[in-house]
C-alpha positions as CSV (number, residue, x, y, z in Angstrom):
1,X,144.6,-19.8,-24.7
2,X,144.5,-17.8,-21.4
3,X,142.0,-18.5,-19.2
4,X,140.3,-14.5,-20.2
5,X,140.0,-15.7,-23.3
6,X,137.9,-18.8,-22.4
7,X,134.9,-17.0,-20.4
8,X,131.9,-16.8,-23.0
9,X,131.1,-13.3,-23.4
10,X,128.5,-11.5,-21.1
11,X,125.5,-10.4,-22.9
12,X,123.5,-7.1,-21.3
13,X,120.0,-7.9,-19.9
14,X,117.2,-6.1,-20.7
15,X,115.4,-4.2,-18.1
16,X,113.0,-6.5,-17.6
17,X,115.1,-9.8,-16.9
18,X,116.6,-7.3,-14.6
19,X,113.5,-6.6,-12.6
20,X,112.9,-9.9,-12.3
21,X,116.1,-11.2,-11.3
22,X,116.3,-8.3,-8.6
23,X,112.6,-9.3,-7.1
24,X,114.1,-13.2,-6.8
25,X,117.0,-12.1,-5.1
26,X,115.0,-10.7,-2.6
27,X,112.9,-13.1,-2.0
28,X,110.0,-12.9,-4.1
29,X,108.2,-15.6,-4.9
30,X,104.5,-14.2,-6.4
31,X,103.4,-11.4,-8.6
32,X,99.7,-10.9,-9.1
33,X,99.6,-8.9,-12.1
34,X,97.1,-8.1,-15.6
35,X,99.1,-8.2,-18.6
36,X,98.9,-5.3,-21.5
37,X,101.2,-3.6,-23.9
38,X,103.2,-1.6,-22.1
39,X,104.6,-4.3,-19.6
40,X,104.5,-8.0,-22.0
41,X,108.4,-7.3,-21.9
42,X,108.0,-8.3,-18.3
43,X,105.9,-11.5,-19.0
44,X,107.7,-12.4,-21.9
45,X,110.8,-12.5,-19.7
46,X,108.4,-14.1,-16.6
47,X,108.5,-17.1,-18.7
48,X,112.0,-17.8,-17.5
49,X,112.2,-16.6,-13.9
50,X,111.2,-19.1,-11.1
51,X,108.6,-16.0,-9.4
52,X,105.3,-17.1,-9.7
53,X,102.8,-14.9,-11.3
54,X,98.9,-15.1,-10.2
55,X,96.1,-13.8,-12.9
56,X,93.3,-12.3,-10.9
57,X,90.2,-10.3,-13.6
58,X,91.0,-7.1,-12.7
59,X,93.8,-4.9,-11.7
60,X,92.2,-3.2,-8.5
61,X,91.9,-7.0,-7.4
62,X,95.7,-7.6,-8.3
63,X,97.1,-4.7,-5.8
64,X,94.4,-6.8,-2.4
65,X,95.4,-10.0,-3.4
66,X,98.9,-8.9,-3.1
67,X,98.3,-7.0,0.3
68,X,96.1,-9.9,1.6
69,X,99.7,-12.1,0.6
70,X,101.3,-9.5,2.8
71,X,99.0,-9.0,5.7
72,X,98.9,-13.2,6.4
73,X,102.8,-13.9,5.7
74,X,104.6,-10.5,6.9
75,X,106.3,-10.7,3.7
76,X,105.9,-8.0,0.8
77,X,103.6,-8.5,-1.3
78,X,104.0,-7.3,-5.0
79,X,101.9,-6.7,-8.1
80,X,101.7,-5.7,-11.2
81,X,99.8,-3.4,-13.8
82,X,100.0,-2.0,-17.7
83,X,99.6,1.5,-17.9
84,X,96.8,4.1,-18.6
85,X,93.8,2.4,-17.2
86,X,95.5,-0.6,-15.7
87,X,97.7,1.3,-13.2
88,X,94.7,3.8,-12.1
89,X,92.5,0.7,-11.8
90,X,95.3,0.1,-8.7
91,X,94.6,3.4,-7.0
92,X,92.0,1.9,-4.4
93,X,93.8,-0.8,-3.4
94,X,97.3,1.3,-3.0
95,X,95.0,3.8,-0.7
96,X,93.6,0.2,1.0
97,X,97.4,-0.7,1.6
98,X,98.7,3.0,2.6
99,X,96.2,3.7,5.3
100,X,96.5,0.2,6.8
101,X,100.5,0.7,6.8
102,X,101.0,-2.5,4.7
103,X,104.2,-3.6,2.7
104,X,103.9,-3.2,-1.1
105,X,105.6,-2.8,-4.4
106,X,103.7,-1.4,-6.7
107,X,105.3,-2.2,-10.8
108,X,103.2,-0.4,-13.3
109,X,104.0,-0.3,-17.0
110,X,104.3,3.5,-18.6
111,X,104.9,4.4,-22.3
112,X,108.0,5.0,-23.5
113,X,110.1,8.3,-22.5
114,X,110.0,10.2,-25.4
115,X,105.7,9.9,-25.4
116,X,105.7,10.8,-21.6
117,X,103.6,13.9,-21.5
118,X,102.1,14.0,-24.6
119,X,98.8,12.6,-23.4
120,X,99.4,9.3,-25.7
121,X,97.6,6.2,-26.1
122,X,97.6,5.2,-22.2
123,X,99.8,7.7,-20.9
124,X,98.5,8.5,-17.4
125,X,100.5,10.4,-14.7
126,X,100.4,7.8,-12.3
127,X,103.5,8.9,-9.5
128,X,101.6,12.1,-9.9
129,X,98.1,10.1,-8.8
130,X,99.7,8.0,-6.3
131,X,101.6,10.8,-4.5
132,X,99.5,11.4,-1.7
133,X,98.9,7.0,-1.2
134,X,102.4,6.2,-1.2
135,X,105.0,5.9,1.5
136,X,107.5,6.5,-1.9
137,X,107.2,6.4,-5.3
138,X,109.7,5.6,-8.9
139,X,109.6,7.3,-12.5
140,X,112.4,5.3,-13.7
141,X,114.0,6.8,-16.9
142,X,117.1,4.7,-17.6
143,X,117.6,0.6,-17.1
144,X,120.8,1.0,-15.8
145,X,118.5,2.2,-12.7
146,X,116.6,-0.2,-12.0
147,X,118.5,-3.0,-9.9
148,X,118.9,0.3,-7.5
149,X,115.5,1.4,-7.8
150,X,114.0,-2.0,-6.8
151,X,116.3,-2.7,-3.7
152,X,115.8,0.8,-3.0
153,X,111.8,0.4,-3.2
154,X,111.8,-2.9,-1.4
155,X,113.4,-1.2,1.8
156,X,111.6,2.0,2.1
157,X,108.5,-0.5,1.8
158,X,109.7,-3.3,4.4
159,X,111.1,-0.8,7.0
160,X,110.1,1.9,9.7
161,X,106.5,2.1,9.0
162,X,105.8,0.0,6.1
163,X,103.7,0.9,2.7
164,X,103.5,0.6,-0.4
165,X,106.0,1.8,-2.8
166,X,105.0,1.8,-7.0
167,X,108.1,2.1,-9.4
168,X,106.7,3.3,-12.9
169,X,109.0,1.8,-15.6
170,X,108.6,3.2,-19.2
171,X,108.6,0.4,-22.2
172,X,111.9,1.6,-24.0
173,X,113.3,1.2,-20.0
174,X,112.1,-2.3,-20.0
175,X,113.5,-3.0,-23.4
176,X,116.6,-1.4,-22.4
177,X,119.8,-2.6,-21.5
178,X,121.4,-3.2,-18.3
179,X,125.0,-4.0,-17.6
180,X,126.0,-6.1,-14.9
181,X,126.6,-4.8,-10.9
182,X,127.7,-5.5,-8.1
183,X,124.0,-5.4,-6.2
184,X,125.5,-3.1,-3.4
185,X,122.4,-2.7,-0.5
186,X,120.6,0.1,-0.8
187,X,121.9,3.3,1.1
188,X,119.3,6.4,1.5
189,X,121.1,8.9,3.7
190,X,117.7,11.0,3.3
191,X,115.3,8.0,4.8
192,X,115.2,7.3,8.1
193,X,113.4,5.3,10.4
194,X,113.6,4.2,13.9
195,X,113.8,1.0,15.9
196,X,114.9,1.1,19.5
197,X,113.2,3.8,21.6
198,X,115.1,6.5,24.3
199,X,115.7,4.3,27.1
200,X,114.7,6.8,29.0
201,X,111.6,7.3,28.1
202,X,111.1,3.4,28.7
203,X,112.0,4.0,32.2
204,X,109.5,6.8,32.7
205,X,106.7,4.8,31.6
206,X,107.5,1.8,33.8
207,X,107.4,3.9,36.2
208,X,104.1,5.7,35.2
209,X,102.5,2.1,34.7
210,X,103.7,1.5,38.3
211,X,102.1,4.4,40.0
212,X,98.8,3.9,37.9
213,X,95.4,2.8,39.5
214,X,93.9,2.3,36.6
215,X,95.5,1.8,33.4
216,X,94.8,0.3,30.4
217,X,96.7,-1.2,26.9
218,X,95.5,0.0,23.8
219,X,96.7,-2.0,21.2
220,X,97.1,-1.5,17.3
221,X,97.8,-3.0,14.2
222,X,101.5,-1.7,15.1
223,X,101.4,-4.6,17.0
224,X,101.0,-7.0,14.6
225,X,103.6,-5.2,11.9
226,X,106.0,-5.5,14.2
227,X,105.4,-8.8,16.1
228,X,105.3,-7.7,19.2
229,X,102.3,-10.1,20.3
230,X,103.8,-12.3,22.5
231,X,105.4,-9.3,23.9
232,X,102.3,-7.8,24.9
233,X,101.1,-10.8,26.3
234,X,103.4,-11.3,28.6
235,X,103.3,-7.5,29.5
236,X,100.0,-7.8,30.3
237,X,100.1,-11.6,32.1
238,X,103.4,-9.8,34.1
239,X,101.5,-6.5,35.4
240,X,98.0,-7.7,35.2
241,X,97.0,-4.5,32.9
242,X,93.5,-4.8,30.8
243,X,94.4,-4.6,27.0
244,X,91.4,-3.4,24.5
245,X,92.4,-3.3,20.5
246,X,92.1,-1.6,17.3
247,X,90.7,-3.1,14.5
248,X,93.3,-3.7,13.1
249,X,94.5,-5.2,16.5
250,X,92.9,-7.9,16.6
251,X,94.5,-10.9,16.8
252,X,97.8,-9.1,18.9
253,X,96.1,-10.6,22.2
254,X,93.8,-14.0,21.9
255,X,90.4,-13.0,21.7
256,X,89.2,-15.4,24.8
257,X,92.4,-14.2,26.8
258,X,91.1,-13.2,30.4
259,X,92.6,-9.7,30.0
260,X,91.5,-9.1,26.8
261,X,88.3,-6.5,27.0
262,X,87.7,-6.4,23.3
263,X,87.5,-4.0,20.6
264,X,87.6,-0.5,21.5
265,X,85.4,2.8,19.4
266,X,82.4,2.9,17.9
267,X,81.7,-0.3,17.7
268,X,83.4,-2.0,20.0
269,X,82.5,-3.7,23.1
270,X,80.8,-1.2,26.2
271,X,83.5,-2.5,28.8
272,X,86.1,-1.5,26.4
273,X,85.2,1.4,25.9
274,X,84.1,2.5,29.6
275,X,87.5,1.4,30.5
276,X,89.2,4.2,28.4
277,X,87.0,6.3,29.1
278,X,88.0,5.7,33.3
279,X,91.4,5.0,33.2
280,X,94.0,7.0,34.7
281,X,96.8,5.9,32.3
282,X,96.6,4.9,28.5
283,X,99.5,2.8,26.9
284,X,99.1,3.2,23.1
285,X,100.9,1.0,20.7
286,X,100.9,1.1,17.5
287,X,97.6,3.5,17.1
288,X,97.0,6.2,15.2
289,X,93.8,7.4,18.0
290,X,91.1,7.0,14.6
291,X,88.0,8.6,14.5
292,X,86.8,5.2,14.8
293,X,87.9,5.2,18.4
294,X,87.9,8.5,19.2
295,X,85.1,10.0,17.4
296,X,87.2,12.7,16.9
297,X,87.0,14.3,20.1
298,X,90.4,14.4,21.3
299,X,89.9,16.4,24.2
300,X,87.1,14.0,25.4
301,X,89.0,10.8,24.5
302,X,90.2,9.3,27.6
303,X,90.1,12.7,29.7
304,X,91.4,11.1,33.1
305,X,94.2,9.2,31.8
306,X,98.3,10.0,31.3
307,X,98.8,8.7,27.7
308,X,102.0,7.0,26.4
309,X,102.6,6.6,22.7
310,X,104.3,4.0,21.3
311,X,105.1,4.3,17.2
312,X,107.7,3.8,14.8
313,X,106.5,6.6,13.2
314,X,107.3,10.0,14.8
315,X,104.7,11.6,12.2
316,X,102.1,10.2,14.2
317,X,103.2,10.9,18.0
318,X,101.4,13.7,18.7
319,X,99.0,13.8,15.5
320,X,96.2,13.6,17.3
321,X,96.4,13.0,21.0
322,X,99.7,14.7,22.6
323,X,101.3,12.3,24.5
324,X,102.8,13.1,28.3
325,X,105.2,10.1,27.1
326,X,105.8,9.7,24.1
327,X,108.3,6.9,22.8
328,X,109.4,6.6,19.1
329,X,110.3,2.8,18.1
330,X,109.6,-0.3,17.0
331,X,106.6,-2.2,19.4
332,X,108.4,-5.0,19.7
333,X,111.6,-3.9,20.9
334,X,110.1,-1.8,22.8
335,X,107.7,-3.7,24.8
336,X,110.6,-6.2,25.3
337,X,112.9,-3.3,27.1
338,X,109.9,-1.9,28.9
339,X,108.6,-5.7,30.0
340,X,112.0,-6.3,32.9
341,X,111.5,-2.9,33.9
342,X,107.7,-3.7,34.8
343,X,106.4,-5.8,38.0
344,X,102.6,-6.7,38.9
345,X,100.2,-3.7,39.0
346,X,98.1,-3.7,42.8
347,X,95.0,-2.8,40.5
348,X,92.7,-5.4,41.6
349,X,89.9,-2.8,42.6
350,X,90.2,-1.7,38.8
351,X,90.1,-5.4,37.7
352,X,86.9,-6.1,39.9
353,X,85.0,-3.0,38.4
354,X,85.6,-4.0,35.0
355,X,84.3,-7.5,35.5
356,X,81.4,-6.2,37.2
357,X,81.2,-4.2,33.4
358,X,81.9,-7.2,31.8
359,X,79.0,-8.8,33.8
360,X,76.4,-5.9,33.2
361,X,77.6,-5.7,29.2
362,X,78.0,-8.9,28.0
363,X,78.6,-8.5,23.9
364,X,75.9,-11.0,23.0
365,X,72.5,-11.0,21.1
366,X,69.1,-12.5,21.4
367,X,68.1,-15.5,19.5
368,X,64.8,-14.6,18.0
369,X,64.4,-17.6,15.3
370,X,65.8,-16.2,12.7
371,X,69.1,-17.1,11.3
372,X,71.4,-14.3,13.6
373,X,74.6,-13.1,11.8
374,X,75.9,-13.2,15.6
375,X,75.7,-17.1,15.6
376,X,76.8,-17.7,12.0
377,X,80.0,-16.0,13.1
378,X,79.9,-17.8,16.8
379,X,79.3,-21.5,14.4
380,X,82.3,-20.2,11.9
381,X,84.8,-20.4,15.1
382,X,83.2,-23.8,16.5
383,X,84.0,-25.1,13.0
384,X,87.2,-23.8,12.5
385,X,89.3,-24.1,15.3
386,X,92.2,-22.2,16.3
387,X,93.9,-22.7,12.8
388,X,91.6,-20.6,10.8
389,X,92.4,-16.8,8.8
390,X,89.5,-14.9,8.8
391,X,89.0,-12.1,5.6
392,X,86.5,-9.4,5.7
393,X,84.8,-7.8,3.2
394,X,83.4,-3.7,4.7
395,X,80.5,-3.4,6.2
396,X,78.0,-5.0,8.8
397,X,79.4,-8.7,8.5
398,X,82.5,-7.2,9.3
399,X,82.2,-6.1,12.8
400,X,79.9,-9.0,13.3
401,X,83.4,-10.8,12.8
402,X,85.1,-8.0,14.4
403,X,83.0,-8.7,17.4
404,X,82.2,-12.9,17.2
405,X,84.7,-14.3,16.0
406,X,87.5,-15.6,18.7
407,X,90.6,-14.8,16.2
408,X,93.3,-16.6,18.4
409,X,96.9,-14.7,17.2
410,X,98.2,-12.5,15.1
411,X,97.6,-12.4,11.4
412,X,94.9,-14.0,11.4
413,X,92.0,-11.5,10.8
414,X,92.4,-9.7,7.9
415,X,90.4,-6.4,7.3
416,X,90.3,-2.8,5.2
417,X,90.2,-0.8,8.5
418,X,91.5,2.4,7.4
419,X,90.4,3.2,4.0
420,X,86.7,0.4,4.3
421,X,87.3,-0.9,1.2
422,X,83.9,-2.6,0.3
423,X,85.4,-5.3,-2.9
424,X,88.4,-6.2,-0.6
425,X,87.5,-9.4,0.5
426,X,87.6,-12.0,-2.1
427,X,91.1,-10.9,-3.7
428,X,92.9,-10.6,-0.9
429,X,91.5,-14.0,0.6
430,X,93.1,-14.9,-2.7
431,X,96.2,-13.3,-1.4
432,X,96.3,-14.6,1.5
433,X,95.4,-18.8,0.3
434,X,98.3,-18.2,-2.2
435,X,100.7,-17.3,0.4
436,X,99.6,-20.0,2.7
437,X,98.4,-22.8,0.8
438,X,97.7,-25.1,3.4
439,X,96.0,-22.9,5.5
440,X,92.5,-22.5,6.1
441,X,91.0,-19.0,4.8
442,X,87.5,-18.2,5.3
443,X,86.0,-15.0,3.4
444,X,83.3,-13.3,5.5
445,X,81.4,-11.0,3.1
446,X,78.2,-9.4,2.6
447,X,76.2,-9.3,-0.7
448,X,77.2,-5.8,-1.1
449,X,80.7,-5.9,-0.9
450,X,80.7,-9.6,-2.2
451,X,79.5,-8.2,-5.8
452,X,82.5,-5.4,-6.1
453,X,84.4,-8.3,-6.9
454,X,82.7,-11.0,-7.4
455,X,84.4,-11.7,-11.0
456,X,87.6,-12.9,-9.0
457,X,85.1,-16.3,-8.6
458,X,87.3,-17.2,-11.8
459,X,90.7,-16.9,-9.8
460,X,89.9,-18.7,-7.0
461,X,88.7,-21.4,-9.4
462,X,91.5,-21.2,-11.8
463,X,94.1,-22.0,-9.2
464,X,91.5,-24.6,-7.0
465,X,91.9,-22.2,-4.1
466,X,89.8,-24.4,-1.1
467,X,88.7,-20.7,0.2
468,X,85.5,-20.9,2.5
469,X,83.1,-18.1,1.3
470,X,80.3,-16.9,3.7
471,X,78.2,-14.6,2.7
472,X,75.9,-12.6,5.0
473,X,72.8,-12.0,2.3
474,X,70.4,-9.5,3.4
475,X,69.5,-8.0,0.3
476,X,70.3,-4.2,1.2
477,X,73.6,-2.3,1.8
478,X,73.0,-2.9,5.5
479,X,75.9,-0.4,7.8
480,X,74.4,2.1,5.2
481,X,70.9,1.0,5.9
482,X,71.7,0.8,9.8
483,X,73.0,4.1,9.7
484,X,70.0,5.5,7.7
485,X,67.8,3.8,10.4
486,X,69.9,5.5,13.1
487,X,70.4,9.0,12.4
488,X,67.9,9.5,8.7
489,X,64.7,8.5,10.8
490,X,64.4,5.1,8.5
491,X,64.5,7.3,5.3
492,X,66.1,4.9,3.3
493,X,66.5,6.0,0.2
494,X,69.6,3.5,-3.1
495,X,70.2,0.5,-0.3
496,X,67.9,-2.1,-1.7
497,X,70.1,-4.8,-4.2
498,X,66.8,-6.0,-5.4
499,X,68.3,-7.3,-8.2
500,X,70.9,-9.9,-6.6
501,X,71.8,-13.0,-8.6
502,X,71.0,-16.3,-7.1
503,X,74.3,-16.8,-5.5
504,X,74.3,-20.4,-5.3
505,X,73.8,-20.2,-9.0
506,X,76.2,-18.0,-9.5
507,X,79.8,-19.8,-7.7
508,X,78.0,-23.0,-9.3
509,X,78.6,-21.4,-13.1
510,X,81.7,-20.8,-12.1
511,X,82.5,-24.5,-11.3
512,X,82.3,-24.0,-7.6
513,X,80.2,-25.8,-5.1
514,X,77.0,-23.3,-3.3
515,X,75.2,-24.1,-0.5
516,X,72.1,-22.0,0.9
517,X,71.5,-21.8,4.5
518,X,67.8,-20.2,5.9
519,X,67.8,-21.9,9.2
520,X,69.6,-21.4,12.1
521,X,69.7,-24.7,12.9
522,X,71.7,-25.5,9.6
523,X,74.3,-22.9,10.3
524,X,76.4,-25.1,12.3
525,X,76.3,-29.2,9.9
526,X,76.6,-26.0,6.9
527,X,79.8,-24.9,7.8
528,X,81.7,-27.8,9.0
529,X,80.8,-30.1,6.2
530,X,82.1,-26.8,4.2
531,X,85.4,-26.5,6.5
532,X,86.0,-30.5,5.8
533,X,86.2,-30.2,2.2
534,X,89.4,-29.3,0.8
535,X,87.2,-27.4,-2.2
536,X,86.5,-23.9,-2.6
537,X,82.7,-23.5,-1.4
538,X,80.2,-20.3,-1.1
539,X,77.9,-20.4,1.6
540,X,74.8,-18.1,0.9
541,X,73.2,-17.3,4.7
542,X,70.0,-15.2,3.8
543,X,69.4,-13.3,6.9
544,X,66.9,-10.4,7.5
545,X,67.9,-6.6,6.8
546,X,66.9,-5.7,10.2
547,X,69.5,-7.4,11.9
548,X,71.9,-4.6,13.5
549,X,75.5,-4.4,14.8
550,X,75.2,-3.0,18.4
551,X,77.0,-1.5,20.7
552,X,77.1,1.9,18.2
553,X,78.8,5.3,18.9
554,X,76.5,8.2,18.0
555,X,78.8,10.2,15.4
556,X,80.8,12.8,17.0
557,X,79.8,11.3,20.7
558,X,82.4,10.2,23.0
559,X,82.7,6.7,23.6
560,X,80.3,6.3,26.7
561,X,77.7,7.2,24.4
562,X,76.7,4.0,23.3
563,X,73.2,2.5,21.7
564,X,72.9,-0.4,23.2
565,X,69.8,-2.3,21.6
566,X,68.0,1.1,21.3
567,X,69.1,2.5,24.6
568,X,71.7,5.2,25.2
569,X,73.9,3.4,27.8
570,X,76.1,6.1,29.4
């Protein structure tokens, strides 16, 4: 018998095993995904692939687990939905994921080709829906597309400017069959993206940064995409610059790091924002200037300074703020060509004026008695160390964080900056635990935000996650409240949650241990006997509703503008 004749015959694979097989090859390890009709071809086929698959209780929570995965490894993260009401549940999260430029693939269940528009039992358009949140997105009609589709989705999402990126597949698709092929890479001639920026350009801002008096880094969450951190700290250690973040930058420079001014906009620290507002020269990386920092006032954002742009993504260069450099690239390799081209900046007047800021506008807060957000957050880095990821729900407890806790390197502070996603907390802590198991995740929440969610308690039980809960419990919807305070002369009007469950009770009924902390001299034995344990544990800090987060931007004030404990500090 030739040897033709002895090879067992090659069976087709169904679209499903195909998916599958395609996610493993490229590296996939985890799906969080909700089953349902149109996608139990995919589980049924899940039972026999090594990729992982995590059950969170509800799909919205499925799509931030998966970008929390993301945000804390720099891997994609991917997730999975039935159709109808299980892929629009996703919509908030994709949104979360698009405006914070983070890597994701998207798989949602459709029914079957010959139903689509028919408006059948869970039919719902949703490429149409997700059009506007998606860096790209897949109708897939035939099996024999999918191993192209997926490697084709994978890139767009990994590369240039990352995103999320949804494939819809059909249920005769996944039923269908697909031969065997050779798995060429993908090859878009219509998507492009850049990575090394115009050398020449790098040479006029070197040369910009060394004629400056008083210049300034402003650092995004570009930064941390790309990982370009220890780039900018040695750009900054080399020419002695001052570096203020994003939100989303934090973490890109250590927060205690001597040139590290802090956060920059409307809540960020007064130095940092007084030295933008001074400086002669702006280098941007990886920002998108947000109304957060800029208040929207372009033409008053940094009025004395020569800004240079630094973005992968050309779309943005010029958005906002035009540029008198502007340099389209990767952060990383750029900074790393710019850095030999740099030397030590005579800028020590500059330096001395913003320590004397520093000095005059300490970011502290006065100890009253009462249990202060400020030191729970101050106790939370005592307790953790240097080691520590930090997720945020949206809200008050967040810039608290934002502003307290010393977040040491890159991807570790995870936020919903862009979009404020209240609910995005607790999943993608999930996310995040999941991707690093023996890491030590601590969920800072507020009771508002907690409860958008709070039924993902059962996940983190399910699969003994050892996450850290602390949850600032005020009983109102305080940034609302504050800003109701602020600007609605203390009309408050829907902000009382007068009807909040005991929360101790609460984790406890869901098999997880709750401890209650009113004093501020428990704050501190709370939360390390809490960060010991290698158990999941919710710590309920009641705190008062009148607690604030200061410094505050006036809306549509430029940044100088500042209420600093009830004082306009200009």
């Amino acid at each position: 018998m030739r040897d033709e004749e002895k090879k067992p015959p090659c069976f087709p694979r169904s679209g499903a095993r195909e998916l599958l097989e395609q996610l493993a090859a490229a590296g996939v390890e985890v799906i969080f995904g909700y089953p349902g009709g149109a996608v139990l071809t995919i589980y049924d086929a899940l039972l026999e692939s090594p990729i992982r698959h995590v059950l969170p209780r509800h799909e919205q929570s499925a799509v931030h687990a998966a970008d929390g995965y993301a945000r804390i490894s720099g891997r994609i993260g991917v997730c999975l939905a039935t159709s109808g009401p299980g892929a629009a549940n996703m919509v908030t999260g994709i949104a979360n994921a698009f405006m914070d430029s983070i890597p994701l693939l998207i798989i949602t269940g459709q029914v079957s080709t010959w139903l689509l528009g028919t408006d059948s039992f869970q039919e719902v358009d949703i490429t149409g829906i997700t059009m506007p949140i998606t860096k790209h997105n897949y109708l897939v009609k035939r099996a024999q597309d999918i191993p192209r589709v997926v490697r084709e989705a994978i890139h767009i999402a990994t590369t240039g400017r990352p995103g999320p990126v949804l494939i819809d597949l059909p249920r005769d698709v996944l039923d269908g069959e697909v031969k065997p092929e050779t798995g060429a890479p993908a090859e878009l001639k219509s998507y492009k993206y850049f990575s090394k920026g115009n050398i020449g350009q790098i040479k006029e801002a070197a040369k910009a940064l060394a004629r400056s008096q008083k210049p300034v880094i402003y650092a995004g969450g570009g930064i941390i995409t790309s990982g370009a951190g220890d780039a900018l700290r040695e750009l900054t250690e080399k020419t002695g610059i001052p570096v203020v973040t994003t939100l989303n930058g934090i973490g890109s420079i250590a927060a205690r790091h001597p040139n590290n001014l802090g956060m920059v906009g409307m809540h960020g620290t007064t130095t940092a924002n007084l030295a933008v507002h001074e400086c002669d020269l702006l280098l941007a990386v990886g920002v998108r200037f947000d109304d957060r920092v800029t208040s929207g006032l372009t033409e008053r954002f940094a009025p004395k300074a020569q800004v240079l742009h630094i973005d992968i993504d050309p779309a943005e260069i010029g958005k906002i703020l035009r540029p008198r450099i502007p340099i389209v690239g990767d952060a990383r390799l750029v900074l790393t060509d710019l850095l030999p081209l740099t030397a030590p900046c005579a800028i020590e007047p500059w330096r001395e004026r913003l320590r004397d800021w520093q000095a005059q506008y300490p970011l502290c807060y006065e100890p009253d008695g009462r249990l202060n957000p400020q030191l729970i957050m101050e106790a939370l880095g005592e307790a953790c160390g240097d080691g520590a990821c930090v997720v945020t729900d949206v809200g008050q407890h967040q810039m608290w964080a934002a502003q307290f806790y010393p977040v040491t390197r890159p991807r570790r502070f995870i936020t919903s900056a862009g979009l404020g996603t209240m609910g995005f907390g607790l999943p993608a802590a999930i996310g995040a635990q999941i991707a690093c198991p023996d890491d030590l995740i601590c969920l800072v929440t507020g009771d508002g935000s907690f409860q958008m969610n709070v039924q993902e308690l059962a996940t983190l039980r399910q699969y003994a996650l050892p996450i850290k809960i602390i949850l600032m419990n005020n009983g109102v919807l305080g940034m609302v409240r504050q800003i109701q305070q602020t600007f609605y002369r203390e009309r408050y009007n829907e902000i009382q949650l007068t009807a909040n469950p005991d929360f101790v009770a609460l984790a406890a009924a869901y098999g997880i241990r709750g401890l209650r902390v009113e004093k501020p001299a428990d704050a501190r034995p709370a939360l390390r006997e809490a960060v010991r344990t290698r158990e999941p544990v919710l710590l309920d800090f009641i705190i008062s509703p009148d607690e604030v987060v200061l410094p505050m931007i006036h809306p549509g004030k430029v940044i100088t503008e500042m209420l600093e404990g009830g004082e306009d500090n200009a």
